[in-house]
C-alpha positions in Angstrom: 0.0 0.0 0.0 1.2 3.6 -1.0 1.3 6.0 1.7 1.9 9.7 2.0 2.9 11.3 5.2 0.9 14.8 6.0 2.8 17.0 8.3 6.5 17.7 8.6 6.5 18.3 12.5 8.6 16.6 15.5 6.0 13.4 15.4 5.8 12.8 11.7 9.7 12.7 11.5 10.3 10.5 14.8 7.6 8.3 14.3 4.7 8.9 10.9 7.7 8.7 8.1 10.6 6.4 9.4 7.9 3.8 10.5 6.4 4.3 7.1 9.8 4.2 5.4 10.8 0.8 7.4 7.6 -0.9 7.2 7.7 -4.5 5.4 4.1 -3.8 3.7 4.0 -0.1 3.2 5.7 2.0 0.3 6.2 5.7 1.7 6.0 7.9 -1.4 6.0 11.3 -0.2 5.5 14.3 2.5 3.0 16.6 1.9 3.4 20.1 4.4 1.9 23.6 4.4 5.5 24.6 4.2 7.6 23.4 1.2 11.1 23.1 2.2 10.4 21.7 5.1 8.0 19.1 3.4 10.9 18.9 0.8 13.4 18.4 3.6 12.0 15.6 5.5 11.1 13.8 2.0 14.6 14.0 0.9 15.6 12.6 4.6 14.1 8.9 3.0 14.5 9.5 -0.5 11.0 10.9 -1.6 9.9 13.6 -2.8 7.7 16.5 -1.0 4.6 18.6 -1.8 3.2 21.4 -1.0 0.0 20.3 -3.4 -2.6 18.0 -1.7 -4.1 17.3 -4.7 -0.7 16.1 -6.5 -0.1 14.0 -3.3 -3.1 12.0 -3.6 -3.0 10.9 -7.1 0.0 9.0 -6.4 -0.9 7.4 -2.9 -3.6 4.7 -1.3 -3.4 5.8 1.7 -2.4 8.4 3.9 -1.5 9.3 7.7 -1.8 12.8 9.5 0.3 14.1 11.7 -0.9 17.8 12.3 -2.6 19.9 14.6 -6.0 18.4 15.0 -7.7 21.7 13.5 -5.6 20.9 10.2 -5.9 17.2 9.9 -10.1 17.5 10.3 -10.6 19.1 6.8 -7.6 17.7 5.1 -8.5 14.0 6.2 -12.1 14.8 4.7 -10.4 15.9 1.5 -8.2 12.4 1.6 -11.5 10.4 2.2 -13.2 12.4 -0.7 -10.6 11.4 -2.9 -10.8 7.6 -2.2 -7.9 7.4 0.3 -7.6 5.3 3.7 -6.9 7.0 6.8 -4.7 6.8 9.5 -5.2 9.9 11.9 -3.7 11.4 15.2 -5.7 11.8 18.2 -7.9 14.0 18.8 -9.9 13.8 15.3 -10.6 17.2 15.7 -11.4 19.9 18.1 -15.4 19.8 18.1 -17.7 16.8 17.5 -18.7 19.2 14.4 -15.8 18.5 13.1 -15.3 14.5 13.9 -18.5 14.5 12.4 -17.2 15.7 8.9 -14.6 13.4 9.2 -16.6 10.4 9.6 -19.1 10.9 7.2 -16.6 11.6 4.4 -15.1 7.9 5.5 -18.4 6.6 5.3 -19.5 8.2 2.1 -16.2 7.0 0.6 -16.0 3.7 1.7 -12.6 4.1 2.7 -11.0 2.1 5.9 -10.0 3.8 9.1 -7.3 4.0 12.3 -7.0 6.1 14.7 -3.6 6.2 16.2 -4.1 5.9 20.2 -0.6 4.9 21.0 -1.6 2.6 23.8 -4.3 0.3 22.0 -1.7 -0.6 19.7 0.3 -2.3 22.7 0.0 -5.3 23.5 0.3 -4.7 26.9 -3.1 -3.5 26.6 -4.7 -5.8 24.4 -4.1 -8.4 27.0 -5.4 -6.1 29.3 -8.5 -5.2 27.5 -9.2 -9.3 27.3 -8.8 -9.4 30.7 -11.4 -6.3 31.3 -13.6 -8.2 29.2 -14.1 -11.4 31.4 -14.6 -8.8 34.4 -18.2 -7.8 36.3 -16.2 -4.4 36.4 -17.6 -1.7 38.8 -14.9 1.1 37.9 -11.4 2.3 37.2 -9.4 4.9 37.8 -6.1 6.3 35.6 -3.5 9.0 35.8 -1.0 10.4 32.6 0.9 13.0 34.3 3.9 15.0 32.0 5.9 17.9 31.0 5.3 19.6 28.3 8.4 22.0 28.6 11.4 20.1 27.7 9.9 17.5 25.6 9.9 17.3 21.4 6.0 19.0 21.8 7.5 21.8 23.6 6.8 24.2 20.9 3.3 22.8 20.2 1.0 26.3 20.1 -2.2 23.9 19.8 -0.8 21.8 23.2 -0.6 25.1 25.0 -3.7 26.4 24.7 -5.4 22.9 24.9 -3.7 22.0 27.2 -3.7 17.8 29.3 -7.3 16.7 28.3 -6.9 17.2 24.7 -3.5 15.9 24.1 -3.6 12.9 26.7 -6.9 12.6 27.7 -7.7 10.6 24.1 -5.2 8.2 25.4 -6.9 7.8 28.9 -10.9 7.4 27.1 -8.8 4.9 24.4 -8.4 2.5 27.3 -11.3 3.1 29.5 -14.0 3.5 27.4 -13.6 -0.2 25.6 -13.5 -1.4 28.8 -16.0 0.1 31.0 -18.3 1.5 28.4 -19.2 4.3 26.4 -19.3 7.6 28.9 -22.7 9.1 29.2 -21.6 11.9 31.7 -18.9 14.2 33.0 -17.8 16.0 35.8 -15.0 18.2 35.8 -12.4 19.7 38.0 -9.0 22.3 37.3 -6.0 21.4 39.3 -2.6 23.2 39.2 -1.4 24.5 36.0 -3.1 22.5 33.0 -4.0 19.8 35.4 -7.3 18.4 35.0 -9.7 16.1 37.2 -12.6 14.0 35.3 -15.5 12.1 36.7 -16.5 9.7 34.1 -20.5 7.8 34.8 -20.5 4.5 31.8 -23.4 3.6 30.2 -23.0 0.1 32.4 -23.6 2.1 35.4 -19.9 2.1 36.6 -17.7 5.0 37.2 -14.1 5.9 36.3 -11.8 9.0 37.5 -9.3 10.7 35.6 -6.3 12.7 36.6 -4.5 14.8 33.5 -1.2 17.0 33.3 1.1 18.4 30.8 2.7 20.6 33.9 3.8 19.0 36.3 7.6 18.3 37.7 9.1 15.8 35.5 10.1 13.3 38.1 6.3 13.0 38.9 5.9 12.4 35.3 3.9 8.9 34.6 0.9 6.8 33.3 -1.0 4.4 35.2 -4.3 2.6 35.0 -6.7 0.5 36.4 -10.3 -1.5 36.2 -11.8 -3.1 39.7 -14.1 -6.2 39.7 -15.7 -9.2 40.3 -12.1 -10.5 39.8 -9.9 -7.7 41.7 -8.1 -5.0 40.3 -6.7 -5.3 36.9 -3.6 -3.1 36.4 -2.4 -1.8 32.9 1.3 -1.3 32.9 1.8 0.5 29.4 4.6 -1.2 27.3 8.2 0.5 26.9 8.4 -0.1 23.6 8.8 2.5 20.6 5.7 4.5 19.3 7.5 3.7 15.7 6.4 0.1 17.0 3.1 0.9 17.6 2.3 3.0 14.4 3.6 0.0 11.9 1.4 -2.3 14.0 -1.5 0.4 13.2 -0.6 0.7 9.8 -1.1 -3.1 9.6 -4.3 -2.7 10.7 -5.2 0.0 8.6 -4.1 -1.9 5.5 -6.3 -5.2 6.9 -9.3 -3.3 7.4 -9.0 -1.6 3.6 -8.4 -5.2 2.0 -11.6 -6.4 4.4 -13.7 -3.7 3.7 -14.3 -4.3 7.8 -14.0 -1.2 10.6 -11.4 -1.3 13.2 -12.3 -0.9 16.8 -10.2 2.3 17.0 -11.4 3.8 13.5 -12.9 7.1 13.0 -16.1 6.4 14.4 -14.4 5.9 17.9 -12.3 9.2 17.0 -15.6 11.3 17.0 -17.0 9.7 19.9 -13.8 10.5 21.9 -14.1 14.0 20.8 -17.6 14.0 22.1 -16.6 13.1 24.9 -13.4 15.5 25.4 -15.9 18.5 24.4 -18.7 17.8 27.2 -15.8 17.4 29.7 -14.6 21.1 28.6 -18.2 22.2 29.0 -17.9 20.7 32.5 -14.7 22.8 33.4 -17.0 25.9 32.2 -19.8 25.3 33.9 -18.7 23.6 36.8 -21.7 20.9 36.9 -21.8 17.8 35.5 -22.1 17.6 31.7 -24.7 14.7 29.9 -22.8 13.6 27.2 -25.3 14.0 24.1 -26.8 10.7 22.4 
């Protein structure tokens, strides 16, 4: 399958185009950016060439993945859908369940396959996890992801800064918790310290979840934890240590089995939009200070 790379930032040149470029499957053909040299730049950095062109981009690709900020990739990834293209997106879809919404139909209409790239599902720390979960009578769960934005290779992220934790990491917290306690039909919502963020999550099964969320906090208290509680005790998730170029060729062989099936994948775009849903009513919570349905 031919793949193009969208975005020349710090993620798609660590993670989107050498796991592209080394992927057994997967032929990268190009780097499309906003910017030219810099597309041109990180093309010529695995021997392809870059564009500034969408539409150029497309004609020669099957697929594509998206590493921008998630108020780019929204209308660009309906553009790729519109053209016939399968998508592999970053998290969040977008910024507004508007937006997802776009997205998703554009797939639909198209026909097209799906991924979205929630770093931890494609572990297989947490597929065994999520098995586990699924032979549970849970009653809750609880997780932390606690970081530092200053420092790190998102440091100059504008979109990160004025988002802030439950935009960037809280689609990695509803990745796990949500497939395994339920779809979240409520929010409540409380500001911490900096960015810090503090979610109570009620699940359609009637159990509840907390969340705790940080870009700013000191890096040696930096760290990711979750956990379900059951019938069967408390099942902990210890998130693998191995490389998010890993992960992504994993999800670009799901990607490419869901286009040849013509089947959805459990983290496609579909479970993008509702995770954007979900990250919108919680900001409404933050607002308002009262607890947020989350709309059916």
């Amino acid at each position: 399958m031919r793949f193009g790379v969208l975005g020349t930032g710090p993620w798609a040149r660590a993670v989107h185009a050498p796991a592209l470029a080394g992927h057994p499957a997967a032929e990268l053909v190009g780097v499309w950016g906003r910017d030219l040299a810099k597309a041109k730049a990180l093309g010529a950095e695995f021997e392809v060439p870059g564009f500034d062109d969408l539409d150029e981009l497309l004609d020669g690709v099957d697929a594509v993945t998206l590493a921008l900020p998630p108020d780019v990739q929204a209308p660009l990834a309906e553009r790729a859908a519109a053209a016939g293209k399968h998508l592999l997106l970053e998290k969040p879809v977008a910024f507004s369940t508007e937006a997802a919404d776009r997205v998703a139909a554009a797939v639909r209409e198209a026909g097209v396959a799906s991924v979205v790239f929630f770093t931890l599902r494609f572990q297989a720390a947490t597929t065994t996890w999520l098995t586990q979960a699924a032979r549970t009578e849970l009653a809750g769960g609880a997780g932390s992801w606690l970081a530092s934005l200053a420092g790190s290779r998102f440091a100059a992220s504008p979109w990160r800064h004025e988002r802030g934790a439950l935009w960037d990491v809280g689609p990695h917290a509803l990745s796990v918790l949500v497939p395994a306690l339920g779809p979240v039909v409520a929010v409540q919502a409380g500001a911490g310290l900096g960015d810090t963020v503090h979610l109570v999550l009620t699940h359609e099964s009637g159990a509840a979840s907390t969340v705790t969320l940080s870009l700013t906090v000191a890096r040696m208290s930096g760290g990711v934890e979750f956990f379900v509680h059951g019938d069967a005790g408390r099942l902990v998730l210890l998130p693998d240590s191995g490389s998010a170029q890993e992960a992504f060729a994993l999800a670009v062989d799901e990607l490419e089995a869901a286009a040849l099936t013509g089947g959805t994948h459990p983290c496609d775009v579909g479970f993008g939009r509702d995770v954007v849903q979900v990250l919108e009513t919680a900001a409404r919570a933050l607002e308002s200070g009262c607890r947020e349905t989350v709309p059916r």
